[in-house]
MOPAC internal coordinates of N, CA, C and O (Angstrom, degrees):
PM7 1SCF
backbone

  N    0.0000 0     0.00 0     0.00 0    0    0    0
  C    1.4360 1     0.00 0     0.00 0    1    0    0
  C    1.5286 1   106.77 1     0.00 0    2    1    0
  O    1.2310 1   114.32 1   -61.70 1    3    2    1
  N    1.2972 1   128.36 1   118.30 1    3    2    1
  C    1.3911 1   148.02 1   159.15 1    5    3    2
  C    1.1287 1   120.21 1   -26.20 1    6    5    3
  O    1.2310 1   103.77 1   -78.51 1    7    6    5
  N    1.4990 1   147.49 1   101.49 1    7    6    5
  C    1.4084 1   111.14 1   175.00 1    9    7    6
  C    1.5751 1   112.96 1  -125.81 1   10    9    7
  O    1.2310 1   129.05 1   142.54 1   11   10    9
  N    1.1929 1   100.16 1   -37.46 1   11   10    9
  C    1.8318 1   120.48 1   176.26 1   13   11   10
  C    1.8079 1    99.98 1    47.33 1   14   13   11
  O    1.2310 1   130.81 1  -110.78 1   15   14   13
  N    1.5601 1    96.74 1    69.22 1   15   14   13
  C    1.3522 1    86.02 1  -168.50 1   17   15   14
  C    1.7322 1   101.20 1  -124.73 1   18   17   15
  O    1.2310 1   128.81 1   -46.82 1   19   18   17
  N    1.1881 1   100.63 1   133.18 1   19   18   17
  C    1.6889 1    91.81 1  -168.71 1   21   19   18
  C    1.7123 1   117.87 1   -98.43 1   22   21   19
  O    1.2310 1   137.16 1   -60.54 1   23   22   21
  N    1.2227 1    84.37 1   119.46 1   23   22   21
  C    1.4070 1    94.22 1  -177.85 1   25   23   22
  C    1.6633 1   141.56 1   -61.79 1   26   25   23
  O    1.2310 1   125.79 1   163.45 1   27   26   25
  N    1.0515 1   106.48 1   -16.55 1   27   26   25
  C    1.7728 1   143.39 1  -149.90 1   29   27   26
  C    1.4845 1   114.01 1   177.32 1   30   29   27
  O    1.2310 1   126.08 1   -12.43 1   31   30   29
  N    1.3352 1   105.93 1   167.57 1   31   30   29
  C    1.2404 1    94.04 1   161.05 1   33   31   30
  C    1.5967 1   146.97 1   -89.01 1   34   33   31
  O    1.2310 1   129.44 1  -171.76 1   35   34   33
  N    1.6146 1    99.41 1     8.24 1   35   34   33
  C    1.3687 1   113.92 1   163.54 1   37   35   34
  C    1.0088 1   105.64 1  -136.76 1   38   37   35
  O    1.2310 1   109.14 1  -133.15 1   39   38   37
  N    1.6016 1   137.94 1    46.85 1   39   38   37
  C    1.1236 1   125.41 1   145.47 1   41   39   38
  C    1.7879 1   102.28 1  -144.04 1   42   41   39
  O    1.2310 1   128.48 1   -27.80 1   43   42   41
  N    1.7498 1   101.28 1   152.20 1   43   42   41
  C    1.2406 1   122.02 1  -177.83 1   45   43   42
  C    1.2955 1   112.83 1  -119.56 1   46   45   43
  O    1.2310 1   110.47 1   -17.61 1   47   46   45
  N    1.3443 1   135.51 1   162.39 1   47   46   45
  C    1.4971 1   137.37 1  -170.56 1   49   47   46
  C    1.8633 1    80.85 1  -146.50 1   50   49   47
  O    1.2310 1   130.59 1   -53.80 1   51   50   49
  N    1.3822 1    97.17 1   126.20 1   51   50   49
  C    1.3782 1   108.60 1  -158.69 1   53   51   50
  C    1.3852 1   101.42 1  -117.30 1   54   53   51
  O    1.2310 1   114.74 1   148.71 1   55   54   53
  N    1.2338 1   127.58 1   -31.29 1   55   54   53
  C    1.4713 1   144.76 1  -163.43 1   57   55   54
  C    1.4567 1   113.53 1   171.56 1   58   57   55
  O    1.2310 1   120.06 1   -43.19 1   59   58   57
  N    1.7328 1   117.48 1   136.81 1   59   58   57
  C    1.2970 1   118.03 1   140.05 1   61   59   58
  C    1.5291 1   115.18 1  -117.81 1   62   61   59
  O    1.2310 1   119.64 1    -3.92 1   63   62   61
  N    1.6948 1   118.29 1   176.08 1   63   62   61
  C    1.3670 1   115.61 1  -142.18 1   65   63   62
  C    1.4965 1    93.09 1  -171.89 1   66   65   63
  O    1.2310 1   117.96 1   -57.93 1   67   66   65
  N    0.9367 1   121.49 1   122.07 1   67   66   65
  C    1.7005 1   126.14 1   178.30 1   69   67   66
  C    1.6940 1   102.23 1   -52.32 1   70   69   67
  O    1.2310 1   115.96 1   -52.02 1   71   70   69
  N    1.6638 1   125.28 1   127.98 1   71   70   69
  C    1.4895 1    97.41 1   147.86 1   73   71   70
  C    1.0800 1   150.23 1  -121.26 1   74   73   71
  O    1.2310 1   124.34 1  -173.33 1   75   74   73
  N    1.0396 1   109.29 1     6.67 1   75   74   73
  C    1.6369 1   142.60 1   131.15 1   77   75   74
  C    1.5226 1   151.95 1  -120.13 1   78   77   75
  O    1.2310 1   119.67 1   -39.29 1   79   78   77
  N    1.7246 1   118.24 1   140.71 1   79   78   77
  C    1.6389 1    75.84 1  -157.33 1   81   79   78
  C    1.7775 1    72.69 1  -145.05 1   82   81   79
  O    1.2310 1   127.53 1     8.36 1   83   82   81
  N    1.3197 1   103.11 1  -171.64 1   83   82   81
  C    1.5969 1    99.40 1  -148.43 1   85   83   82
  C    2.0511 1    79.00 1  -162.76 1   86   85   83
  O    1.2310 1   115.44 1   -13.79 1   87   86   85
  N    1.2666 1   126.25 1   166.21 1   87   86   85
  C    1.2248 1   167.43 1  -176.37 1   89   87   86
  C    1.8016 1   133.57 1   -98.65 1   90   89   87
  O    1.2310 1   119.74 1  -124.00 1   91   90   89
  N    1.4178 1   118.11 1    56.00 1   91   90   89
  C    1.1162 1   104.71 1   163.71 1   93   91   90
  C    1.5933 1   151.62 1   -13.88 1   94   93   91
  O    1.2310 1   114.05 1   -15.36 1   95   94   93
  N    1.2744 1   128.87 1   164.64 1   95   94   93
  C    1.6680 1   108.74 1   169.20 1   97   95   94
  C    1.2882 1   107.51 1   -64.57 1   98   97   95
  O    1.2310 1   109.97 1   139.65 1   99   98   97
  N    1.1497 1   136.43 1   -40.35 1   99   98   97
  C    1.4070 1   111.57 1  -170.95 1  101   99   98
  C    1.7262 1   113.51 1   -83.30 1  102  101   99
  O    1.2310 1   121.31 1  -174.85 1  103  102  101
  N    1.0657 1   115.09 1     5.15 1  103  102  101
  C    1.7078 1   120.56 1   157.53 1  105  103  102
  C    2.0875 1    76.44 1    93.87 1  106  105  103
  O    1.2310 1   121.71 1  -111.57 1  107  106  105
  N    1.0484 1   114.33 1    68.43 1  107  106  105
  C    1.4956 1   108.95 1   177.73 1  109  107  106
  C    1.9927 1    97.60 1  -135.62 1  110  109  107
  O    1.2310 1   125.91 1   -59.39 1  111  110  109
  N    1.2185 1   106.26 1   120.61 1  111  110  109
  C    1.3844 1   109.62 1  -164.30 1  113  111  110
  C    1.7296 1    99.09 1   -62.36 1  114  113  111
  O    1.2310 1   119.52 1   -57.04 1  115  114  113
  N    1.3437 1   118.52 1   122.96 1  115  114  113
  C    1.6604 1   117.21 1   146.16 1  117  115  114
  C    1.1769 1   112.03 1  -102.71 1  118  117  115
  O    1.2310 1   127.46 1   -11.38 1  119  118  117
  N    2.2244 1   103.25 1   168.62 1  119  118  117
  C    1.5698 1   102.85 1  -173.73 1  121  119  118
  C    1.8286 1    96.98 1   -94.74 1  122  121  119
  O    1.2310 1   117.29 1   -54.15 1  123  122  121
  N    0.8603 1   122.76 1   125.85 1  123  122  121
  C    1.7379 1   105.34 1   136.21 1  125  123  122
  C    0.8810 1   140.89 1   -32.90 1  126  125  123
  O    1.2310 1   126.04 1    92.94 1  127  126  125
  N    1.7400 1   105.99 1   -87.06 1  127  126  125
  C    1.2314 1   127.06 1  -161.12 1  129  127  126
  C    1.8938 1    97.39 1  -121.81 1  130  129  127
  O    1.2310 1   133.21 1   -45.74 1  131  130  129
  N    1.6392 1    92.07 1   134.26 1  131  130  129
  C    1.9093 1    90.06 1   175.09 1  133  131  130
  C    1.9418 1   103.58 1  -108.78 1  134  133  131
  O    1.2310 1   115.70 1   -28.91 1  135  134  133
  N    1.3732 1   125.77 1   151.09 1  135  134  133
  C    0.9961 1   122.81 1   139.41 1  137  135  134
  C    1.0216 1   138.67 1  -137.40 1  138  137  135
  O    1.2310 1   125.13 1   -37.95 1  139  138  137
  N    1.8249 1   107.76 1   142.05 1  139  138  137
  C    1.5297 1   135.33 1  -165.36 1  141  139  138
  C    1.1250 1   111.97 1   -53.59 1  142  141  139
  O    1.2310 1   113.98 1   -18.17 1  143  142  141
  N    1.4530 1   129.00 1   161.83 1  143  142  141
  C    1.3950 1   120.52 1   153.36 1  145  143  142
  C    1.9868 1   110.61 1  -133.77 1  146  145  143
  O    1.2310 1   126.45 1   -77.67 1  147  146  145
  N    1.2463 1   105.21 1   102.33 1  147  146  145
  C    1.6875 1    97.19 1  -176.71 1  149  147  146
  C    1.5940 1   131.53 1  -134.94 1  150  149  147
  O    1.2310 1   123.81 1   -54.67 1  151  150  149
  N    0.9727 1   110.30 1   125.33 1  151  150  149
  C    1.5012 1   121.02 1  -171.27 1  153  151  150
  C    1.6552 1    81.96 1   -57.85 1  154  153  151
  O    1.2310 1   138.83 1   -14.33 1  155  154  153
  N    1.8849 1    81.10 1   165.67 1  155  154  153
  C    1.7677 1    89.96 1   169.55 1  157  155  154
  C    1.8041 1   105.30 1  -175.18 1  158  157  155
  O    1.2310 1   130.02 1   -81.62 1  159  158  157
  N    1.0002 1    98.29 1    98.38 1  159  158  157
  C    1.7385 1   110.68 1  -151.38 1  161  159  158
  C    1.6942 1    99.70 1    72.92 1  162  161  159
  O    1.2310 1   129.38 1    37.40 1  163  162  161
  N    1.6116 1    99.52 1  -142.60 1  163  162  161
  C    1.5940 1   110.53 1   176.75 1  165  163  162
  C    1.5313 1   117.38 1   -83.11 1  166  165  163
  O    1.2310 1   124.46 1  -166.11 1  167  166  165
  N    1.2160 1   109.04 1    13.89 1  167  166  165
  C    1.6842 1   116.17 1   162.74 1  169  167  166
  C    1.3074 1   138.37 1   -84.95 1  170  169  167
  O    1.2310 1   108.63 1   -17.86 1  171  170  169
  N    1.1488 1   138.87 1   162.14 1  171  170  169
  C    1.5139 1   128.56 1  -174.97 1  173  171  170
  C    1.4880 1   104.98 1  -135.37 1  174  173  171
  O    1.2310 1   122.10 1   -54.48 1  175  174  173
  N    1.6811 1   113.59 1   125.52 1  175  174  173
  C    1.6667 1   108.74 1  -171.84 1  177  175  174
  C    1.8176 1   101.65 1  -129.84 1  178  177  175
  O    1.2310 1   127.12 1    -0.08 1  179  178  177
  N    1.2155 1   103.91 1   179.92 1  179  178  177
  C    2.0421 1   113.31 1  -166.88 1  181  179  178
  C    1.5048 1    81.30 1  -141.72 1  182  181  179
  O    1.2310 1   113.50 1   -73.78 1  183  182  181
  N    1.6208 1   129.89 1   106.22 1  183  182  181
  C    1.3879 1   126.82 1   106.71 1  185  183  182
  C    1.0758 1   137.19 1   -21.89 1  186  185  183
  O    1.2310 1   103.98 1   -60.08 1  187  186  185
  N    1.1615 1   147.12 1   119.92 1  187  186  185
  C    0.9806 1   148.63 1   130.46 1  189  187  186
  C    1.6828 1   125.36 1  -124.04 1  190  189  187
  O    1.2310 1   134.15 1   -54.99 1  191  190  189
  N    1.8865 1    90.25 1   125.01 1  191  190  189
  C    1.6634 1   118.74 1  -171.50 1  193  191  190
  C    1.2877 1   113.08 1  -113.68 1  194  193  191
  O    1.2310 1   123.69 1   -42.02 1  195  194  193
  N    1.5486 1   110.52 1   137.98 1  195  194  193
  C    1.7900 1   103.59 1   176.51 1  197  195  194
  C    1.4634 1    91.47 1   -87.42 1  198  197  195
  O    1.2310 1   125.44 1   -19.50 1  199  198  197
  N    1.7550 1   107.15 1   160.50 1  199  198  197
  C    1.7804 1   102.81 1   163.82 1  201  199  198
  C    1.7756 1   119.51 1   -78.69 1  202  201  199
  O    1.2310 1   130.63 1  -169.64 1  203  202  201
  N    0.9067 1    97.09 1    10.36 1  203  202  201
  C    1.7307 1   117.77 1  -179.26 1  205  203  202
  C    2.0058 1   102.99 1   -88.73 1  206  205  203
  O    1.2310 1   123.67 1   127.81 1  207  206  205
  N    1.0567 1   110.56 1   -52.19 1  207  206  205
  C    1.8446 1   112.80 1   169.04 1  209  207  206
  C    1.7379 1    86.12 1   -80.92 1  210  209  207
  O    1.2310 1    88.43 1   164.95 1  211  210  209
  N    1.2572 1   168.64 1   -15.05 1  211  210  209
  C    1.1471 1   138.25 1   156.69 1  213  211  210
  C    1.1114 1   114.46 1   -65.42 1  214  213  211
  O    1.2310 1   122.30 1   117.91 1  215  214  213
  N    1.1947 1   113.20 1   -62.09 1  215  214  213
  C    1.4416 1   112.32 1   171.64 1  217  215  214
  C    1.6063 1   120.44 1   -47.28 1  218  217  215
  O    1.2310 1   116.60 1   121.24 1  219  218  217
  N    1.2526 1   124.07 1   -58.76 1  219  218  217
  C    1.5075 1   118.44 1   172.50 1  221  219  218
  C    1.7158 1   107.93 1   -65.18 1  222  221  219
  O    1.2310 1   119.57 1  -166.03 1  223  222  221
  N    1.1043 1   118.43 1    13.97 1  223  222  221
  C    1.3060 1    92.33 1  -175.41 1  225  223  222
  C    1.9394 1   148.86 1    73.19 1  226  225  223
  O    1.2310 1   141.63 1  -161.68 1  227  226  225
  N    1.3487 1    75.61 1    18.32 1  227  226  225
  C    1.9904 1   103.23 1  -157.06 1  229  227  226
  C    1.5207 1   104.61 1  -112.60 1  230  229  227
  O    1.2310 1   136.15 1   -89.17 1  231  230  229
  N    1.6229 1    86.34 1    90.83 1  231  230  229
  C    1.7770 1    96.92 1   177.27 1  233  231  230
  C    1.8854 1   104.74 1   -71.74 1  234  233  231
  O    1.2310 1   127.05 1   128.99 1  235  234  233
  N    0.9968 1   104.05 1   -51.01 1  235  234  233
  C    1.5127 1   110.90 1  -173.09 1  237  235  234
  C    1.7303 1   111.03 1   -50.99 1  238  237  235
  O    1.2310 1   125.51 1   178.39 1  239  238  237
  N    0.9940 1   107.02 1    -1.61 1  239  238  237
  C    2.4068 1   112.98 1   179.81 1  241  239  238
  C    1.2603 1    94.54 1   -85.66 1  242  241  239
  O    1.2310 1   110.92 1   154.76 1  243  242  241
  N    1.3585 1   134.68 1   -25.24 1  243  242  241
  C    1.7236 1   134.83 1  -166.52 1  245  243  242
  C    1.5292 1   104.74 1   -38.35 1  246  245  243
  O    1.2310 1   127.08 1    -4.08 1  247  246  245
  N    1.1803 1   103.98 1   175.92 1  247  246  245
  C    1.8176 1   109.66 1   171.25 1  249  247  246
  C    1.2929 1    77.34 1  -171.13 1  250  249  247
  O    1.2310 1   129.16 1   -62.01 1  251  250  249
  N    1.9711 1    99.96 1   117.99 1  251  250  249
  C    0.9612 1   128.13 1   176.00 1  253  251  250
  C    1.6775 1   120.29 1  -108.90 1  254  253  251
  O    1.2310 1   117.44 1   -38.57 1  255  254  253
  N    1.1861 1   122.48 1   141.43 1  255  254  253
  C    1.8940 1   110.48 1   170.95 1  257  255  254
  C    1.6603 1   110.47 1  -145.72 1  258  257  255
  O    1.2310 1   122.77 1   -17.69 1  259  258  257
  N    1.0851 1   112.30 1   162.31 1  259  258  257
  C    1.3032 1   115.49 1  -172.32 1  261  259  258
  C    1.7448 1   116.21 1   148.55 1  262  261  259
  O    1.2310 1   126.05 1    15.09 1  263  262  261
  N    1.0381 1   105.99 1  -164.91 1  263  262  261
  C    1.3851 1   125.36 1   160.94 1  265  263  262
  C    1.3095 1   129.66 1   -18.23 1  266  265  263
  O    1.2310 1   106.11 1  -106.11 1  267  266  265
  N    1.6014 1   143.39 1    73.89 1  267  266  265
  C    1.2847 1   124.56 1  -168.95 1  269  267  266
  C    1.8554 1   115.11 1   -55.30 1  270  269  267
  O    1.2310 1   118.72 1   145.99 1  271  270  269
  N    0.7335 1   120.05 1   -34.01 1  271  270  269
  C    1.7052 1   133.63 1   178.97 1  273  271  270
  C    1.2723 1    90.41 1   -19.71 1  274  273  271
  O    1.2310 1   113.46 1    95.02 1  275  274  273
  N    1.6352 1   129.98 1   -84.98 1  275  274  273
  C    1.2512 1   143.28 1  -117.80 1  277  275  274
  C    1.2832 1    88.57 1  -138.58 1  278  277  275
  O    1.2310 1   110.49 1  -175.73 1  279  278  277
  N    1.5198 1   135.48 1     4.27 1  279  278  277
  C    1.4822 1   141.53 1  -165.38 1  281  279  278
  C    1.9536 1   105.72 1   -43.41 1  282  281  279
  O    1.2310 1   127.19 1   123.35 1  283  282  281
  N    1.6234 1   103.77 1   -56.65 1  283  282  281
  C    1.5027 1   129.41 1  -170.02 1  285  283  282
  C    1.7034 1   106.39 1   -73.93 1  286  285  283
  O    1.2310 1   120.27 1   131.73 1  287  286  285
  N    1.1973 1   117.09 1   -48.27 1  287  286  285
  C    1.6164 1   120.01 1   174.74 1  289  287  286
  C    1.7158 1   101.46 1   -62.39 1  290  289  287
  O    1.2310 1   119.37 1   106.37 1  291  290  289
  N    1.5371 1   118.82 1   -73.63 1  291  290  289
  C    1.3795 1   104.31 1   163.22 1  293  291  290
  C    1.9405 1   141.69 1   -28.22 1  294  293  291
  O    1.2310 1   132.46 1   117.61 1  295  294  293
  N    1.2900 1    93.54 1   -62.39 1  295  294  293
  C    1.3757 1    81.26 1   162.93 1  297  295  294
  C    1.5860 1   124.67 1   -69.43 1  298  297  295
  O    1.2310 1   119.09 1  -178.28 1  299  298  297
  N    1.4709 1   119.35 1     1.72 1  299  298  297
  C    1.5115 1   109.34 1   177.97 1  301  299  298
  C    1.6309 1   108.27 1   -93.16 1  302  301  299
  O    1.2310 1   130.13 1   154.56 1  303  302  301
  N    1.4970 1    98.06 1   -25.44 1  303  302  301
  C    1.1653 1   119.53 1  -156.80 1  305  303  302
  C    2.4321 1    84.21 1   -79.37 1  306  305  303
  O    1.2310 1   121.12 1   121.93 1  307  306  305
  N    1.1905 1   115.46 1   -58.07 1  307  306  305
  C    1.4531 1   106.01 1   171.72 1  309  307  306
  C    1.3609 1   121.75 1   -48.10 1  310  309  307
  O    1.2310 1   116.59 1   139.33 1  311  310  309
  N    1.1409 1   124.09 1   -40.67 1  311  310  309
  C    1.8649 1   130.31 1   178.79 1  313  311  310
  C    1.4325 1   119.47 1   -71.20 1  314  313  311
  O    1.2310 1   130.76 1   166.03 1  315  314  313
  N    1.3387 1    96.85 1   -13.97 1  315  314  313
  C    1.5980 1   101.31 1   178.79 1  317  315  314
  C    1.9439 1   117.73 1  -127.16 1  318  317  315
  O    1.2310 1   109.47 1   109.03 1  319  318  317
  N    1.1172 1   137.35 1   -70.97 1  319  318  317
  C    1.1994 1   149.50 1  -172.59 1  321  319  318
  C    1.6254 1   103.44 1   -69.25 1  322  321  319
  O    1.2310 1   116.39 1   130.70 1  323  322  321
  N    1.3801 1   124.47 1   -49.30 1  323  322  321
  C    1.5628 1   151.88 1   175.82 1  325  323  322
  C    1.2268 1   115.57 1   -61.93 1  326  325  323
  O    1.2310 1   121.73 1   127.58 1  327  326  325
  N    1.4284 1   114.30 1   -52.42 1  327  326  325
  C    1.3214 1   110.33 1  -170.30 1  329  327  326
  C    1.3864 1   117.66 1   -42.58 1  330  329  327
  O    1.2310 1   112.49 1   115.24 1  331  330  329
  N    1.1934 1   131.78 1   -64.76 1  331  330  329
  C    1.3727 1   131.63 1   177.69 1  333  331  330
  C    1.5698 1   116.55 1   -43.51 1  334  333  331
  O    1.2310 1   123.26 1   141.29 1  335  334  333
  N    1.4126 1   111.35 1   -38.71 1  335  334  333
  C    1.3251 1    98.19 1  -167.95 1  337  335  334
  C    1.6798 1   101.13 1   -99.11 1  338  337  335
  O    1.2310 1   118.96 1  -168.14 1  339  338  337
  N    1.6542 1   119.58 1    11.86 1  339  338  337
  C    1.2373 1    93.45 1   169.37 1  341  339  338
  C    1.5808 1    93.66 1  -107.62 1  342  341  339
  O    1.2310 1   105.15 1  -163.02 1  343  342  341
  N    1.4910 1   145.09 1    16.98 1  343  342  341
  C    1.1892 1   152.40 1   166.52 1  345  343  342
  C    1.8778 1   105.91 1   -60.27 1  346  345  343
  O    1.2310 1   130.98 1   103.10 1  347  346  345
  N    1.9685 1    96.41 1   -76.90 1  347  346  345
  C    1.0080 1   101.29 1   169.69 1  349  347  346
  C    1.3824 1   138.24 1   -57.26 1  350  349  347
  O    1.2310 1   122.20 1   171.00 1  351  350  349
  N    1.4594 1   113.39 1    -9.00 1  351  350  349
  C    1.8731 1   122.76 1   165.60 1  353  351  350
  C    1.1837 1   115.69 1   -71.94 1  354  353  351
  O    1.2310 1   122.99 1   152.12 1  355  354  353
  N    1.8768 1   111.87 1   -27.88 1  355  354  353
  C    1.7214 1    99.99 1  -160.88 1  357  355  354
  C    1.8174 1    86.24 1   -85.63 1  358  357  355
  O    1.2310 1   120.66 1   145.23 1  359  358  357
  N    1.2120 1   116.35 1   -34.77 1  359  358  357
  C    1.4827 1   120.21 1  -166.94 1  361  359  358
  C    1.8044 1    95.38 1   -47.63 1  362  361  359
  O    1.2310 1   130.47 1   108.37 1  363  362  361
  N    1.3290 1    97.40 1   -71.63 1  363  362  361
  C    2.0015 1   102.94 1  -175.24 1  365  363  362
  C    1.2869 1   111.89 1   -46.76 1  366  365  363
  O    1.2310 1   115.24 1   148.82 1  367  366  365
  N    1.8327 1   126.63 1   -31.18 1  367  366  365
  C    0.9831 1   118.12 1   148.94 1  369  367  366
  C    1.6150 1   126.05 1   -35.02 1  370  369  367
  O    1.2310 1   130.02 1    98.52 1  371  370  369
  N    1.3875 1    98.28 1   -81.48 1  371  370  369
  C    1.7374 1   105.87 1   174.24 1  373  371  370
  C    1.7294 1   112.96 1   -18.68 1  374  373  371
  O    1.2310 1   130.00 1   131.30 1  375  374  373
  N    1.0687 1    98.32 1   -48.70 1  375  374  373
  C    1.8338 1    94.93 1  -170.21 1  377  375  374
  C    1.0891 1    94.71 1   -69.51 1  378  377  375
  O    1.2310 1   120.53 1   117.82 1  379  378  377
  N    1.4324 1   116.59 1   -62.18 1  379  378  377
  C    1.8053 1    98.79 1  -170.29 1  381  379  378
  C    1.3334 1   137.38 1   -35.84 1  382  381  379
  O    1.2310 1   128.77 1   149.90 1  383  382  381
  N    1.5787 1   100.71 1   -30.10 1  383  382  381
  C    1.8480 1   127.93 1  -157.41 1  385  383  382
  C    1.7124 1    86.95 1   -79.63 1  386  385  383
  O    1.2310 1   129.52 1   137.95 1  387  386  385
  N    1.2038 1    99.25 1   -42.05 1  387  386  385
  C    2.1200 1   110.46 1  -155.38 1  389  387  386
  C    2.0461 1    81.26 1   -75.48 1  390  389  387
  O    1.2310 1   120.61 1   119.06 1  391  390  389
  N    1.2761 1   116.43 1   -60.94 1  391  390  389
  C    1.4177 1   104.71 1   177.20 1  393  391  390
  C    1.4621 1   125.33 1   -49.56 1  394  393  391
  O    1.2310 1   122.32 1   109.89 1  395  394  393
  N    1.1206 1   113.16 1   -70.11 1  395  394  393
  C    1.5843 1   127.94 1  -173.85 1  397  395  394
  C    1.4769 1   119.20 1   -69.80 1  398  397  395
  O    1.2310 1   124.47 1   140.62 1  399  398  397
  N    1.4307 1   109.02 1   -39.38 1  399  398  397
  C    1.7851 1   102.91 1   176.40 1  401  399  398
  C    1.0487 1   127.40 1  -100.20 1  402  401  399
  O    1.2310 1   120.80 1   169.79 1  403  402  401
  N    1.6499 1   116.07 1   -10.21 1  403  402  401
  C    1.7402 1    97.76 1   178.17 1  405  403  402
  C    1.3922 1    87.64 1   -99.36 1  406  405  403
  O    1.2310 1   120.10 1   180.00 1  407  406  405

C-alpha cells in the first residue's frame, strides 16, 4: 500500500506490504509479518513487524535493515516516537488487505 506520507520532518512512511502471510482454517489468507518502507533524513530503511509484537506490544521483536549511517538513531527513533504510528499503519493496513486482496 502506497502512502508517501510524511511523518515529521525527517521522516517518511513510503509503503507498507504484508511479509508474510500464512492460511487460516477456513483457507482465508492472514498477514503475519508486515514490512515498512521509510526514509529518515537522506537514508532509506525496511521494517519489519510480526502482528504478534503488535499485538503484544513489543517494539524491541522488529527486524530492521537499511542504512548503516543512522542505522542506531533509526531504530531508536522506531521503538520510541514510531511505535504507535507504525502499530496504527499495520492495523489500516489490515483493512485494506481484508478489502482489496481477498
Amino acid at each position: 500500500m502506497d502512502l508517501h506520507e510524511k511523518i515529521n520532518e525527517n521522516t517518511i512512511l513510503y509503503y507498507i506490504e504484508s511479509n508474510n502471510t500464512s492460511y487460516d482454517a477456513n483457507n482465508k489468507p492472514r498477514i503475519d509479518s508486515y514490512t515498512l518502507s521509510f526514509g529518515f533524513y537522506d537514508c532509506h530503511y525496511y521494517l519489519t513487524v510480526s502482528k504478534k509484537d503488535i499485538e503484544e506490544d513489543n517494539c524491541y521483536s522488529t527486524s530492521l535493515d537499511g542504512d548503516s549511517r543512522l542505522f542506531d538513531s533509526f531504530e531508536e527513533h522506531c521503538q520510541d516516537e514510531l511505535w504507535e504510528i507504525i502499530k496504527t499503519k499495520c492495523k489500516e493496513y489490515d483493512k485494506w488487505y481484508n478489502k482489496n486482496m481477498i
